[in-house]
N, C-alpha and C positions, 0 to 999 in steps of 0.2 A: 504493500500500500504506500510503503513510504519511498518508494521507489517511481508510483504512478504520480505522486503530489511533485514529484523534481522531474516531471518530463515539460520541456522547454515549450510547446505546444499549450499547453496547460498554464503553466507562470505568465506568458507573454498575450494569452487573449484574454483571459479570466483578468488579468490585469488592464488591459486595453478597456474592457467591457465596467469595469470597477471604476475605470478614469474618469466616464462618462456619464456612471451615475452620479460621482460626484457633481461633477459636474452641471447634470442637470438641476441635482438638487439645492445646487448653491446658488445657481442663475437660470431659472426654467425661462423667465421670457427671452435671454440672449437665448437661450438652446432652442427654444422654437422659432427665432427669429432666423439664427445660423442654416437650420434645416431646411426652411423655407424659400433660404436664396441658393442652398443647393439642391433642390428640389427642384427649382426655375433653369436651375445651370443644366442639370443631367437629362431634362424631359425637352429642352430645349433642344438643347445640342447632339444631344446623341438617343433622340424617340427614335429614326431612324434604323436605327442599331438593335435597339432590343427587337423590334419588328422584322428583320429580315433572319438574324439570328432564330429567334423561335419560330420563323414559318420554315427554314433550312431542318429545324431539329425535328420537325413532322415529317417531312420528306425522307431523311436518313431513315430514321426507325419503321417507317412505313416500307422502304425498299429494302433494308435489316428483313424482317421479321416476312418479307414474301420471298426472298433470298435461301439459297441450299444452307447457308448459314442458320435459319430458323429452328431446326429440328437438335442444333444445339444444344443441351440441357444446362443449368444454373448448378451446374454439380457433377458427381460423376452420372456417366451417360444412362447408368439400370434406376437413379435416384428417385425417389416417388415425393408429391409436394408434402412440405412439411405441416403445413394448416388445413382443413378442410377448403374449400372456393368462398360457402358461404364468409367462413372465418376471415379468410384472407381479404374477403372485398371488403369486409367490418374494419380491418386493419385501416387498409388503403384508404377509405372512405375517412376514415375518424384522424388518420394521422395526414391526410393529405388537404382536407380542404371542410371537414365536418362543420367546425362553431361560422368561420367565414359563408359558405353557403346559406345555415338559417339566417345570418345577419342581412346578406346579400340579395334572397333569396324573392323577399318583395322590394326591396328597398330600391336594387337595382335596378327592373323593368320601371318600378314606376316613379323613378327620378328620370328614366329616358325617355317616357310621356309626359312629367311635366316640362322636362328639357330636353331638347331632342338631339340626337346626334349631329342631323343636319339644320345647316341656318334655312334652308329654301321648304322644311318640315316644320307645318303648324304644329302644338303643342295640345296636347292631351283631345287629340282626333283618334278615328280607327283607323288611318296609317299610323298616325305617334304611334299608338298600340302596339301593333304588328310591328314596326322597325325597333319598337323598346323588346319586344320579345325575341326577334330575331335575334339581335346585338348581346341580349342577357345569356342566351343561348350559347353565340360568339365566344362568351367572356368565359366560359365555366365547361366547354369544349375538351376537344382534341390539343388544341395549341397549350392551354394548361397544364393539361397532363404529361407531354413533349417533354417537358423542361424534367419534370420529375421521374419518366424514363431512362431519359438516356445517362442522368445521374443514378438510378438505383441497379439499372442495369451491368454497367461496367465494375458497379462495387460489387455487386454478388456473384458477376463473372469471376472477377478475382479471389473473392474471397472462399466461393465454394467451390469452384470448380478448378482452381489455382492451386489453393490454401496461404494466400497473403492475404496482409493486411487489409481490412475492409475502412481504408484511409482515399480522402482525395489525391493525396501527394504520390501514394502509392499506383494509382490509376493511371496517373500521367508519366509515370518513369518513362514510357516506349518513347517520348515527347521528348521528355524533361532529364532525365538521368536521376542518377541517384545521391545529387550532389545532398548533403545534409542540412545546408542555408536554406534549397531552393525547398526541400519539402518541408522546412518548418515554418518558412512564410505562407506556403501553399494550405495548408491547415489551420493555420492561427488564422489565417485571412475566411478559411472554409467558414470556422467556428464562429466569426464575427459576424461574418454575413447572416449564419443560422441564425445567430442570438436576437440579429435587430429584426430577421422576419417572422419570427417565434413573437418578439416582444407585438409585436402589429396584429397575430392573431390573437393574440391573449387580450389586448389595450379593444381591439374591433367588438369581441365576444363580454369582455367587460362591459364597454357602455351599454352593449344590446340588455344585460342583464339586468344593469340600472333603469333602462329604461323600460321593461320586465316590472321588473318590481314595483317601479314607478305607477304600470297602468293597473298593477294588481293589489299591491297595499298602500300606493300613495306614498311610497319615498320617494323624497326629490331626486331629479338627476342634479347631484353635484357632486363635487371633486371627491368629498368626505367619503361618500358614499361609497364610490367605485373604488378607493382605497383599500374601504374596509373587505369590501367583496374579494379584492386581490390578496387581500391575507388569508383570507378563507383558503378561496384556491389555492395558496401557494401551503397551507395545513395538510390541505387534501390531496396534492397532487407529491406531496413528499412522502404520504403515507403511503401512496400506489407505488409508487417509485419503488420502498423498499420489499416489495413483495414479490419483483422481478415480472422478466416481460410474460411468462406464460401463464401468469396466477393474474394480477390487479389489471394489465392491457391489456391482455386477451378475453379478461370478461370485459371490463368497460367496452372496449368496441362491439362486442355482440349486443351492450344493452343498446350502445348508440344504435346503432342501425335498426334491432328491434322498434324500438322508442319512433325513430325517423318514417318507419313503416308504416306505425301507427298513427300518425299523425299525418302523413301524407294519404292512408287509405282515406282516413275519417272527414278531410278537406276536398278529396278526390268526391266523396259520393255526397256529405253535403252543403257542398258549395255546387258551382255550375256545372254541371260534370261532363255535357255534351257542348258547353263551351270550354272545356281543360282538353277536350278530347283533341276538337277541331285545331284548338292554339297548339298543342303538342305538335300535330302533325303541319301545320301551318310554318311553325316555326322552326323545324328539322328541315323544311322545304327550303325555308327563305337561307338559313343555314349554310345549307350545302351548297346553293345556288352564289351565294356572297359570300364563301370560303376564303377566296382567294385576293379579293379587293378589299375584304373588311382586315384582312392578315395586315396587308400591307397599304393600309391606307393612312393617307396623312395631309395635309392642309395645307401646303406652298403657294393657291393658287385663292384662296378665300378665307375666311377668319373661319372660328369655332376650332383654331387649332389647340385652345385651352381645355375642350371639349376629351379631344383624345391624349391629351397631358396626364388628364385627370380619370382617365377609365383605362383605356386598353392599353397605355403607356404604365401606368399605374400598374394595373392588374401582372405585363408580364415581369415590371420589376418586383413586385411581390413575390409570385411563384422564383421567380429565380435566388431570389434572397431566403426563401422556403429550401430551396434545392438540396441542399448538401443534407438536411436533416432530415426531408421526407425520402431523398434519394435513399439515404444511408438505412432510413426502416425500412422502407418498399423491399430494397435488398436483402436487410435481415429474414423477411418473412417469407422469400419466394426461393428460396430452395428448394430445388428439384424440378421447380416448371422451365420449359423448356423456351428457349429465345421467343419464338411463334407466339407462343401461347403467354409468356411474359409480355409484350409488347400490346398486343390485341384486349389481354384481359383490362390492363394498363389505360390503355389508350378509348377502349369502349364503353367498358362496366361503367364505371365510374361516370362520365360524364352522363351517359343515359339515363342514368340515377340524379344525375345534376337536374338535367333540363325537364325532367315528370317533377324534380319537384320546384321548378321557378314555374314549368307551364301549370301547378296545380295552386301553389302559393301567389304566383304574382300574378298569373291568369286570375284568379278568384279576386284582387283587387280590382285585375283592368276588368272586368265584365261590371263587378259593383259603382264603379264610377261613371264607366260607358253606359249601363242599361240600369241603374238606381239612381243616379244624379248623387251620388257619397259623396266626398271630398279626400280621398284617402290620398291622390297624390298631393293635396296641398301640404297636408300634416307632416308627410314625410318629405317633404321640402323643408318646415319647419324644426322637426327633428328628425333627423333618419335612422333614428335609435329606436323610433316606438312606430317600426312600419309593418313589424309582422304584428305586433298588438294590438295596431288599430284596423286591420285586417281581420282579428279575432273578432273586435265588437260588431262586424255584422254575421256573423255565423252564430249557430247556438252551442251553448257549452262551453260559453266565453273564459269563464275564469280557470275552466279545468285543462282547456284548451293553453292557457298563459301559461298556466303553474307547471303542466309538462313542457313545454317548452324549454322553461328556466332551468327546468332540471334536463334536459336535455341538452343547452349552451352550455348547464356547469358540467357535464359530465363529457362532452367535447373537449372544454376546456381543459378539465383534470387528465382526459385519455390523449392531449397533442402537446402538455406540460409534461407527464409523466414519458410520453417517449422521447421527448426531446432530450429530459436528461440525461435516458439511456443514451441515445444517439452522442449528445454532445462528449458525454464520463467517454465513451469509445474513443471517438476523433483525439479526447485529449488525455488520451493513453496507451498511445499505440496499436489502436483499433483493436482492444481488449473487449471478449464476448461475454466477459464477466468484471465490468467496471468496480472500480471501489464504491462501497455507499457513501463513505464522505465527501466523495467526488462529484457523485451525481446530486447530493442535497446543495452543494455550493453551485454547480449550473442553477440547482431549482431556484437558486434565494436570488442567484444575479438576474435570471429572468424574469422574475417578480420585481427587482428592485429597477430596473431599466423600464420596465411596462408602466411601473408607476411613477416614474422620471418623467415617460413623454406625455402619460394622461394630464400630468400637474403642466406641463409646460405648453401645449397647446393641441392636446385633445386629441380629437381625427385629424388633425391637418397633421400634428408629429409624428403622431404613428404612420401615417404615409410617409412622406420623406424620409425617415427614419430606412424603411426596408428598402426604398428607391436606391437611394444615394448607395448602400451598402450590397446593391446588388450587380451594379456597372463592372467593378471587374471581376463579379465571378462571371458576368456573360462571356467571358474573353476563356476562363476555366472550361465552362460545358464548351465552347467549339472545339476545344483542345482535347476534350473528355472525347469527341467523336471521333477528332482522327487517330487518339490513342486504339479507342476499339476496333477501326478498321486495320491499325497494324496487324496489333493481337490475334485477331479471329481469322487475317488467313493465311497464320500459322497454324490454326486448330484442323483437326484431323474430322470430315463430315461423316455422321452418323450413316449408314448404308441399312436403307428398307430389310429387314429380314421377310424372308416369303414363310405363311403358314403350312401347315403338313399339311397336306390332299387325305 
């Protein structure tokens, strides 16, 4: 143990990550002042960038996984998966994108009906509609999950079917070499990034909780509040933590998703249900059709370029600031599935699961506003914390409706806090499959303590920036993560069909 607390990886982020809490907490409005003109800097200058990078990383792993390369296995070649499917999509689903989704989930569509993507697009019409759904659809996609592939993929290559380090630094040796500087910046930088896109879902899932709570027992949304909630969390998510990943995370994501089920069957059948039906299929349509232009779209030529600053500029510096940590679990848990069937489950399940439940949650707003005359997209203009709540008060079974909910954000929250500290105790110990607990409790406390840095310092707007700015050079990482794998893999020996007895 005392050997993992002096690994140079560990002293040099955990310290980076400690500098900045101080920091925030000594000057939160210079800290969210700072964040905000680097947040103008990197969405400016380089939106570009993160857009053609993550439409590239669809195409690789797309042409990956239809490739003689797919039949590949995450391990040795006889390996059988280590989690059930149900199980493993519970994983995926809870550690890759769970508390962000129910936040997003109305809040998204019908922020792009009351504002629309495009300037030459009247607001809150039944095109707004349909373009807020399509776009919502966009965001919570294929392109998403991309990032979080090709990162989890290369680590579980190596790690099961290698037997190295399940490290970044270690991924890019084929690249990079095995100089000792270059993999300890490579990692400390991996772990920074995690931390501040970690701190963005916890800080995102926080206020929705406050704002929870707010419709259900009348606490205010303020600072105090969301505070107290993140101490909570950070009780609960250190108790899972020591109970290891296949006891406290492997049940918390079965309950999530159960929970998720539930709640989506019950707004499925009564809410609009032959208007969720139609939006579903409407907006897969519009989807696939604006794949390609929505990937790479951008604003040189007319304003509303703040527009995409602030969503899909947004969204894939998020995921990417996500990467190293959802990358490094997706991998932990998919041992034994083979390339194909990695990529596919990855790239499909999951989003399919996204867009039933934005066409079932945020469809059930835009029909209430469209065909009731509600007000729901004003509200959530006014706070976008309480947009799946005030979605509840026109359904019935309002309050029991909230209360699962809350417990379903805490229990997200607690299941993508508790693997992160797995994931992080690894990264910063040499990609150890059994971290120290000491190790993983001080991840848990610094990501508490940065979470609650940027809520005091300026809200939602810190916590974006925050994962933004800290995601620009691992973008430069994942394209270097792709051409390590294409070294790697064709050295690898292809599996050959065996024919059955006659």
């Amino acid at each position: 143990m005392k050997k993992q607390l002096r690994n140079p990886v560990f002293i040099i982020s955990a310290s980076v990550i400690l500098i900045l809490v101080i920091l925030g907490a000594a000057n939160p409005e210079g800290f969210g002042q700072v964040s905000g003109q680097l947040f103008n800097f990197t969405t400016i200058n380089f939106g570009w960038f993160y857009l053609i990078s993550v439409f590239g990383f669809v195409i690789f792993l797309v042409a990956l996984a239809l490739s003689k390369y797919g039949k590949i296995k995450l391990g040795p070649q006889d390996s059988k998966p280590e989690y059930p499917f149900f199980t493993w999509i519970g994983m995926l689903f809870s550690a890759g994108f769970g508390a962000g989704l129910v936040f997003w989930g109305v809040a998204e569509p019908m922020s792009h009906f009351f504002e629309t993507p495009f300037t030459n697009l009247d607001a809150q019409t039944e095109e707004a509609a349909r373009v807020a759904m399509g776009y919502s659809f966009f965001h919570w996609g294929v392109n998403q999950w991309s990032v979080f592939a090709i990162v989890g993929l290369l680590i579980a290559f190596l790690q099961f079917r290698k037997d190295k380090e399940g490290l970044i630094s270690t991924a890019l040796e084929p690249v990079l070499g095995k100089r000792r500087g270059v993999k300890i910046t490579i990692d400390s930088l991996a772990v920074i990034a995690t931390v501040m896109g970690i701190a963005t879902s916890l800080g995102l899932g926080i206020l929705q909780m406050n704002g929870g709570l707010n419709a259900v027992f009348g606490l205010p949304n303020e600072t105090w509040v969301q505070l107290a909630i993140t101490g909570v969390l950070l009780i609960l998510y250190l108790t899972s933590s020591s109970t290891g990943l296949n006891k406290g995370i492997k049940w918390l994501s079965n309950v999530n998703l159960g929970l998720c089920l539930v709640l989506l069957l019950f707004v499925f059948i009564a809410g609009p249900t032959l208007f969720i039906l139609n939006t579903f299929t409407l907006g897969i349509g519009d989807y696939i059709a604006n794949f390609v232009s929505y990937s790479l779209r951008l604003s040189p030529y007319e304003g509303n370029g703040a527009w995409l600053q602030e969503w899909t500029i947004f969204y894939w510096a998020w995921v990417i600031a996500w990467s190293p940590f959802v990358g490094a679990f997706v991998a932990r848990v998919s041992r034994g599935r083979s390339i194909r069937e990695f990529i596919f489950g990855v790239l499909v399940v999951p989003p399919v699961i996204a867009c039933l439940w934005i066409a079932s949650f945020g469809g059930t707003a835009l029909n209430s506003d469209l065909n009731n005359g509600t007000q729901i997209a004003e509200a959530v203009n006014n706070d976008i914390t309480l947009a799946l709540f005030e979605t509840y008060q026109h359904l019935p079974m309002t309050n029991i409706l909230s209360f699962l909910s809350i417990l379903l954000i805490a229990t997200f929250l607690i299941t993508s806090a508790d693997s992160a500290t797995y994931i992080l105790a690894s990264m910063t110990t040499g990609g150890s499959l059994t971290p120290a607990l000491p190790i993983k409790l001080t991840w848990g406390i610094l990501m508490a303590a940065i979470s609650a840095v940027l809520l005091v310092a300026d809200g939602l707007n810190a916590l974006q920036t925050a994962s933004l700015v800290s995601a620009l050079p691992f973008t430069v990482v994942i394209i270097l993560f792709a051409y390590s794998f294409t070294k790697i893999i064709r050295k690898e020996e292809i599996p050959q069909r065996t024919k059955g007895k006659k």
